[in-house]
GUBANU-211911 format. One record per residue (C-alpha): y, z, x; residue in one letter. Coordinates in Angstrom, 1 decimal. Example, Ala and Ser with C-alpha at 12.3 -4.5 7.8 and 13.67 -1.06 7.14 Angstrom:
BEGIN
+--------+--------+--------+--------+
|      v |      w |      u | residu |
+--------+--------+--------+--------+
|   -4.5 |    7.8 |   12.3 |      A |
|   -1.1 |    7.1 |   13.7 |      S |
+--------+--------+--------+--------+
//
This chain:
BEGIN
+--------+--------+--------+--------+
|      v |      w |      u | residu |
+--------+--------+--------+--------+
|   -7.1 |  -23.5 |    9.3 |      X |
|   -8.8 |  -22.3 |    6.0 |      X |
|  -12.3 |  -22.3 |    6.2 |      X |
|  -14.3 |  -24.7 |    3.3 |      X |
|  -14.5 |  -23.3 |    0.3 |      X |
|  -18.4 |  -23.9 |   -0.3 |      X |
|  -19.2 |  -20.8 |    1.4 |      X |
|  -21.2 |  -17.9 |    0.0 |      X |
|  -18.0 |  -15.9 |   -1.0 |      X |
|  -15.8 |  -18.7 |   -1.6 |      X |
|  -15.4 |  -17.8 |   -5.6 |      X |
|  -13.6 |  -14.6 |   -4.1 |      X |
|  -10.9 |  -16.2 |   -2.4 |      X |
|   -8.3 |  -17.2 |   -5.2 |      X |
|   -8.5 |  -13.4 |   -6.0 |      X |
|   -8.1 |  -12.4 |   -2.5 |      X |
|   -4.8 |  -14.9 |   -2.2 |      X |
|   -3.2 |  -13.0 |   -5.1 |      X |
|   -3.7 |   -9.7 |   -3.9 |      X |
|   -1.9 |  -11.3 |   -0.8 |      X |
|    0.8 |  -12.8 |   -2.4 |      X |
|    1.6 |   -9.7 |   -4.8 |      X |
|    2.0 |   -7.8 |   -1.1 |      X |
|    3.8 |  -10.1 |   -0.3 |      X |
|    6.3 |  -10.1 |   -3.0 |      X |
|    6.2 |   -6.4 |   -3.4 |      X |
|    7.6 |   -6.4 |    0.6 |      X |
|    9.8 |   -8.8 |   -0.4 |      X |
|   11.5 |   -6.9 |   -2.9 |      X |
|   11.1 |   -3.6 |   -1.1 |      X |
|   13.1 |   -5.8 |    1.6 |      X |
|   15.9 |   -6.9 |   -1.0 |      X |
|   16.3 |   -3.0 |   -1.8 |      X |
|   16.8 |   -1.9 |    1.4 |      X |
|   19.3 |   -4.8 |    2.7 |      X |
|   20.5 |   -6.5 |   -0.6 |      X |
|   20.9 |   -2.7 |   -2.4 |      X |
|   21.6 |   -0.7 |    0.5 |      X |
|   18.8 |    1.9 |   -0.3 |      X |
|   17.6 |    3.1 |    3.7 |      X |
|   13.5 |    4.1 |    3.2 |      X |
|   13.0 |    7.7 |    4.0 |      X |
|   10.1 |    8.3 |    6.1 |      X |
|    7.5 |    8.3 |    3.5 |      X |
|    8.8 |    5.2 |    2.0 |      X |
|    8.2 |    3.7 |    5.4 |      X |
|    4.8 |    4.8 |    5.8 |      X |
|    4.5 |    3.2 |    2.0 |      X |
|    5.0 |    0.1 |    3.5 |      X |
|    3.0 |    0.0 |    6.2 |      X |
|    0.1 |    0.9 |    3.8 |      X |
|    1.4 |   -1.9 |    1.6 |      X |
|    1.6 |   -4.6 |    4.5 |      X |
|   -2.1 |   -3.2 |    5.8 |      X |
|   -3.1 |   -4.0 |    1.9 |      X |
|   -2.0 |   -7.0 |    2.0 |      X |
|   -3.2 |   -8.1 |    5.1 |      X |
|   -6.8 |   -7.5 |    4.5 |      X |
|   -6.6 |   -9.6 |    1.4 |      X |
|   -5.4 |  -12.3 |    3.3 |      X |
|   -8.0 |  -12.0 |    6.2 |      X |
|  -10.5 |  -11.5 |    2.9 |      X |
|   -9.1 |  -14.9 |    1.6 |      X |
|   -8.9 |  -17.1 |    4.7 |      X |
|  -12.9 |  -15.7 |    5.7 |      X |
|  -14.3 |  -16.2 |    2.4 |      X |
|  -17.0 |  -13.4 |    3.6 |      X |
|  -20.4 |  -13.1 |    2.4 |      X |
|  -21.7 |  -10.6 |    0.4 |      X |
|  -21.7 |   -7.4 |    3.6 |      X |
|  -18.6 |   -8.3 |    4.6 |      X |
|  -17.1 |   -8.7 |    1.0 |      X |
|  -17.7 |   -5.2 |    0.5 |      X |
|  -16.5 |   -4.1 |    4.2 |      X |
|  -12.9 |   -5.8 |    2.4 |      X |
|  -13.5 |   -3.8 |   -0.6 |      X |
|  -14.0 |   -0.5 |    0.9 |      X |
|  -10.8 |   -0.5 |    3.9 |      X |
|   -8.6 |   -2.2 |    0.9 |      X |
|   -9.5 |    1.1 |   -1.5 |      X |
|   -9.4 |    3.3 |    1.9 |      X |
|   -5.8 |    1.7 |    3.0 |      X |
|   -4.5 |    1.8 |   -0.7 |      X |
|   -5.6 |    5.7 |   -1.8 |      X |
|   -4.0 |    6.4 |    1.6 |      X |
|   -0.5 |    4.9 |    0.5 |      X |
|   -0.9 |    6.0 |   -2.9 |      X |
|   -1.7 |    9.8 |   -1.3 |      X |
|    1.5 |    9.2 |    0.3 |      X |
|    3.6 |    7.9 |   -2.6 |      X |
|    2.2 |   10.6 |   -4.9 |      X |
|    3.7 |   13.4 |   -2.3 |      X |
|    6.9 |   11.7 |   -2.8 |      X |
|    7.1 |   11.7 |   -6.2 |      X |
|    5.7 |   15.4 |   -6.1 |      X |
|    8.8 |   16.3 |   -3.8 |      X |
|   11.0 |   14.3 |   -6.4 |      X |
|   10.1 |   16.4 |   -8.9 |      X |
|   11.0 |   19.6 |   -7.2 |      X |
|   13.6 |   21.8 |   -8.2 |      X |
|   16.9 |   21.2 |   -6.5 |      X |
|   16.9 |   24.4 |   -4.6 |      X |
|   12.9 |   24.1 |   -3.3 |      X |
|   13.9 |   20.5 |   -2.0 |      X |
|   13.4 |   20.7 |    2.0 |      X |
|   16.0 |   20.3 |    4.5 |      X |
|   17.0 |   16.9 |    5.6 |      X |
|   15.1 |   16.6 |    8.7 |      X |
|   16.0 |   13.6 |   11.8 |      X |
|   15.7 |   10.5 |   11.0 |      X |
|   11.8 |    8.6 |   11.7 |      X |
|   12.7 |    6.9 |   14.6 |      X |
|   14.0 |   10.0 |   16.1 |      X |
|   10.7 |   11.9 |   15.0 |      X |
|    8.5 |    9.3 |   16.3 |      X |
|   10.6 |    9.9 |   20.4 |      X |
|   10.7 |   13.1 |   20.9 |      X |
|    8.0 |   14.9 |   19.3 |      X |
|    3.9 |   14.0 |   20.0 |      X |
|    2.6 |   12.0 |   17.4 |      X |
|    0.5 |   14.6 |   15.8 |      X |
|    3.7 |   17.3 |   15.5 |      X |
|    5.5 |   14.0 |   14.2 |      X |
|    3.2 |   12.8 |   11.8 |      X |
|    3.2 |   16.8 |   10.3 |      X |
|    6.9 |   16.7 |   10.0 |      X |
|    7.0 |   13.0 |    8.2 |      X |
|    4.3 |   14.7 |    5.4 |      X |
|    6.0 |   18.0 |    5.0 |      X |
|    9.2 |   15.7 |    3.7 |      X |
|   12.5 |   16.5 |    3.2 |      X |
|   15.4 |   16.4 |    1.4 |      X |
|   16.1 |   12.4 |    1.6 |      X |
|   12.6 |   12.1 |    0.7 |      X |
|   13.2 |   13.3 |   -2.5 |      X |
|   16.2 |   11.4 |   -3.4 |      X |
|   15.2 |    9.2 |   -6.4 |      X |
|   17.9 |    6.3 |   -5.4 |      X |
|   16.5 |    3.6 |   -7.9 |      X |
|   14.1 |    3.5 |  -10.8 |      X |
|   12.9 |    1.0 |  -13.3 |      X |
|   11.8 |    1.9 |  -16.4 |      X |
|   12.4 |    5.3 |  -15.8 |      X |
|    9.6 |    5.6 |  -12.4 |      X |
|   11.1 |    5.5 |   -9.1 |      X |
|   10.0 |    3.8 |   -6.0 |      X |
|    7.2 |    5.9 |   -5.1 |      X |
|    5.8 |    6.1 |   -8.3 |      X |
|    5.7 |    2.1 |   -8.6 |      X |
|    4.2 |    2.0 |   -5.0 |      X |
|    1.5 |    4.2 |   -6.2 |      X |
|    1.0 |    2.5 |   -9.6 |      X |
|    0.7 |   -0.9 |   -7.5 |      X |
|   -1.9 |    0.6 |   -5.1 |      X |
|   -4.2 |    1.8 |   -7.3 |      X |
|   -4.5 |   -1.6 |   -9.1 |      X |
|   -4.4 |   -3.5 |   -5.8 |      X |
|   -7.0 |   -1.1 |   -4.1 |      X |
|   -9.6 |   -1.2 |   -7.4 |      X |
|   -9.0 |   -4.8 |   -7.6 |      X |
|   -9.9 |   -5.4 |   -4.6 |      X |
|  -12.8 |   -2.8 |   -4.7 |      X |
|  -14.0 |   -4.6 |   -7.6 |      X |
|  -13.3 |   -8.1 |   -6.3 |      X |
|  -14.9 |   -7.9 |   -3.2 |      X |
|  -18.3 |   -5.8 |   -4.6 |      X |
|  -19.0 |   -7.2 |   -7.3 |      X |
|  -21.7 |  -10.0 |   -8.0 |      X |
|  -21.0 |  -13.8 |   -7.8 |      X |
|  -20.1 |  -15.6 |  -11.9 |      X |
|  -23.0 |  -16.6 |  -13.4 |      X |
|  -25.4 |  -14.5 |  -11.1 |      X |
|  -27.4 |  -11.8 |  -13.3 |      X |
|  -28.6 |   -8.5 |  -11.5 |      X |
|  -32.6 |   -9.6 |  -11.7 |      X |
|  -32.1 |  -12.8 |   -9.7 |      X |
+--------+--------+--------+--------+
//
């Protein structure tokens, strides 16, 4: 049950909803790409998501608590944090899109592979080097790719939440 909406940070929570629901739309479609389109995520592109779904989660647990001011900005910080981590990791997939054909990496095994065999450090190393299906661009809108919309979408979700969840309440000046 949602909490009442009379609390101290209860003019946040319409903002916090959106940034949930965008999340939610953007898995959505990244759903419809990959089942409706055919288009298999890469590594990277799965570690995308889960940024994506972490993003989107913490707007929703910012939404249904309706923090106060200390733990509005707790939100705002991990929803930056979570979102320049994904964007980090959508940027070095657009970087290995850009590459030259003949710099491209190998194709390496596929994640689930990765993630059995090798310890989670070694396997985590492999996924960030990249390789070739990585830098595939398989769709674009617009003339951006995947990644690069992934990255423009977490940079506005994680300064809009930064800024939603830090700043001061409407109609409250800075010497009150």
């Amino acid at each position: 049950m949602v909490a009442a909406t009379s609390g101290a940070g209860a003019w946040r929570r319409p903002g916090n909803a959106v940034g949930a629901v965008i999340c939610a739309g953007l898995m959505a479609f990244a759903l419809y790409a990959q089942y409706g389109l055919g288009l298999e995520p890469c590594p990277l592109c799965v570690f995308q998501r889960v940024a994506m779904i972490l993003v989107g989660v913490l707007f929703a647990l910012a939404w249904l608590q309706g923090p106060g001011p200390a733990g509005a900005k707790v939100y705002g910080a991990l929803l930056l944090l979570v979102s320049a981590a994904g964007a980090a990791i959508a940027g070095r997939q657009i970087w290995l899109q850009s590459l030259p054909p003949e710099e491209v990496p190998a194709c390496g095994p596929g994640l689930d592979y990765i993630m059995d065999v090798f310890p989670l450090r070694d396997a985590l190393a492999m996924v960030f080097s990249g390789s070739g299906e990585c830098a595939e661009v398989s769709w674009s809108f617009l003339g951006v790719s995947m990644p690069g919309w992934v990255l423009a979408w977490l940079a506005v979700l994680g300064i809009s939440g930064l800024w939603l969840n830090w700043r001061r309440p409407p109609g409250r000046s800075a010497g009150r």
